[in-house]
N, C-alpha and C positions, 0 to 999 in steps of 0.2 A: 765450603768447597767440597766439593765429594770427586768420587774416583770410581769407574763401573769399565768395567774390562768382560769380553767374551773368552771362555777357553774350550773350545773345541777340540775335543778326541778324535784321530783319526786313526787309520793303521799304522802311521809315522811315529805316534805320540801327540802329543797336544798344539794347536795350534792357539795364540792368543790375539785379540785386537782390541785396542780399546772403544767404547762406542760413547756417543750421546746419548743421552736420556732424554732430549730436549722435548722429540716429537714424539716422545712413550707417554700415554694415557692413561693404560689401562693394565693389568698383567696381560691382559692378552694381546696385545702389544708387544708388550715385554718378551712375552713366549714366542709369537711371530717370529721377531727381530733373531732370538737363537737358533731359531729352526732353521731360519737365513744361512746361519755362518755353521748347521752341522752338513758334513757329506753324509749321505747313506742313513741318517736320522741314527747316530750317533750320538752319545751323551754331549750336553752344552751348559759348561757352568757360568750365570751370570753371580760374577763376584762386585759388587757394590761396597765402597766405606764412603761415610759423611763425616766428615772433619773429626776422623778421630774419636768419634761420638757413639757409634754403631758400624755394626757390617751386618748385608744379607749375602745368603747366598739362593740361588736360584739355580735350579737344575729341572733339564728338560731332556727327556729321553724320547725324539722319534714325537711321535702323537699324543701320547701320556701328558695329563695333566701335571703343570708344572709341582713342584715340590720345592720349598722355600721355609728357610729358617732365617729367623732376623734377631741378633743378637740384644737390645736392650728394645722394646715395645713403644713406651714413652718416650726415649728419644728419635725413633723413627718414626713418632706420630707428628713429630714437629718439621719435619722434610716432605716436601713432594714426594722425594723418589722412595720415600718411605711409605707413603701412604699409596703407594701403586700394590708393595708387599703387604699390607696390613689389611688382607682380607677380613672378611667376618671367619670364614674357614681357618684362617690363620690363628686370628685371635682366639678361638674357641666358642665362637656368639654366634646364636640364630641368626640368619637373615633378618633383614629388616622387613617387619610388616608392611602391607601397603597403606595407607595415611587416609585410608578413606574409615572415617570411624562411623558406626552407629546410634546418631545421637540419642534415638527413640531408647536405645539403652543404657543410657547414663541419666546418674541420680542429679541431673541440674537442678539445685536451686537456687536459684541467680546469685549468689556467691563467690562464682567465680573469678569474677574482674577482682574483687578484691585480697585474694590469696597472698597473703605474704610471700616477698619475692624470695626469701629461702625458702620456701617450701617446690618453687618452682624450679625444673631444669632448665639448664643450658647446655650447651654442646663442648663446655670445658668447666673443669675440676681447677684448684687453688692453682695446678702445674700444668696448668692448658690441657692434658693429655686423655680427655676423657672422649671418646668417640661416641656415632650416633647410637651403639650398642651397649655403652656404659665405659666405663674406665679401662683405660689400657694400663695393664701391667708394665712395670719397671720389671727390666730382663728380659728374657730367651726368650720368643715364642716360635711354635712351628716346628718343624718335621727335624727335632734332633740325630736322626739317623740317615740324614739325606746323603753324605758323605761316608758312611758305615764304609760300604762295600768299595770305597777309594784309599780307604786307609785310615778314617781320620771319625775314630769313635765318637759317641754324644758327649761323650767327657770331656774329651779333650777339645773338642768345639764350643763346649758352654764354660770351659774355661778360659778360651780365648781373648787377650786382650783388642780392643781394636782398633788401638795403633798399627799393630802389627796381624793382625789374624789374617789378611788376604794372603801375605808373603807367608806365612806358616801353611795356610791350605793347600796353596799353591806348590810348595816344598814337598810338603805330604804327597799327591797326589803327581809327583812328577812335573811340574810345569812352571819352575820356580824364574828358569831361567828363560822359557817365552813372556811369563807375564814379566819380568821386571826390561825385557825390550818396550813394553809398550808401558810401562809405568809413567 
């Protein structure tokens, strides 16, 4: 079960709505969808929790590429709407190469086929959580200062429980009592 809410800035103070994720793809999607709900390309925090297991947040200023922190790596790799925040940029990993390899430059000698299967990759680790870029960290990843300037330091975000961290941000930042109408 997860929970993803819009909180839009305006001159009033914060407006909140909850949305679907259902027909979000992409971050950029993602970022669409709060461009939608800011007036005047005012700040749009998309606050996100998965059963208790993680929260992102997602903040989108105007045309600025979005800016997103995701509270545990690993367990957001195991969600859809986890894996929309779980950029390579996010993570810390180059992009992914293109797949078209040089064979005329590898040392084949018919060996191959038979490599022991440990020595081979897969696209998950013992805890599933290994992406195409290698292993995703257990914990924080991404822009622990996204909230700085709303009130709510890198500290006290990567302290955050995530039971409770939407309703703390939301508190922080003034808008405790719009998100818990759409909660």
């Amino acid at each position: 079960m997860y929970f993803a809410a819009l909180l839009a800035r305006t001159e009033d103070g914060w407006e909140a709505s909850d949305t679907e994720l259902d027909d979000v793809e992409t971050l950029a999607d993602l970022a669409d969808l709060a461009r939608e709900a800011s007036t005047d390309d005012d700040t749009v925090l998309v606050l996100i929790e998965q059963e208790d297991a993680w929260f992102g947040v997602v903040r989108v200023d105007g045309e600025d590429d979005p800016r997103i922190y995701v509270s545990d790596a690993a367990a957001a790799r195991r969600s859809s709407y986890g894996e929309i925040l779980l950029t390579d940029d996010v993570l810390g990993l180059e992009p992914e190469e293109d797949d078209t390899t040089d064979l005329d430059a590898l040392d084949l000698d018919g060996t191959e086929d038979g490599e022991p299967q440990d020595l081979m990759t897969d696209d998950s680790d013992d805890d599933g959580v290994t992406g195409a870029g290698g292993p995703v960290p257990h914990g924080p990843v991404g822009d622990g200062e996204v909230l700085q300037d709303l009130g709510v330091s890198e500290k006290e975000l990567r302290s955050l429980e995530a039971n409770d961290a939407l309703s703390t941000i939301a508190e922080a930042v003034g808008a405790s009592e719009v998100l818990e109408t759409v909660r």
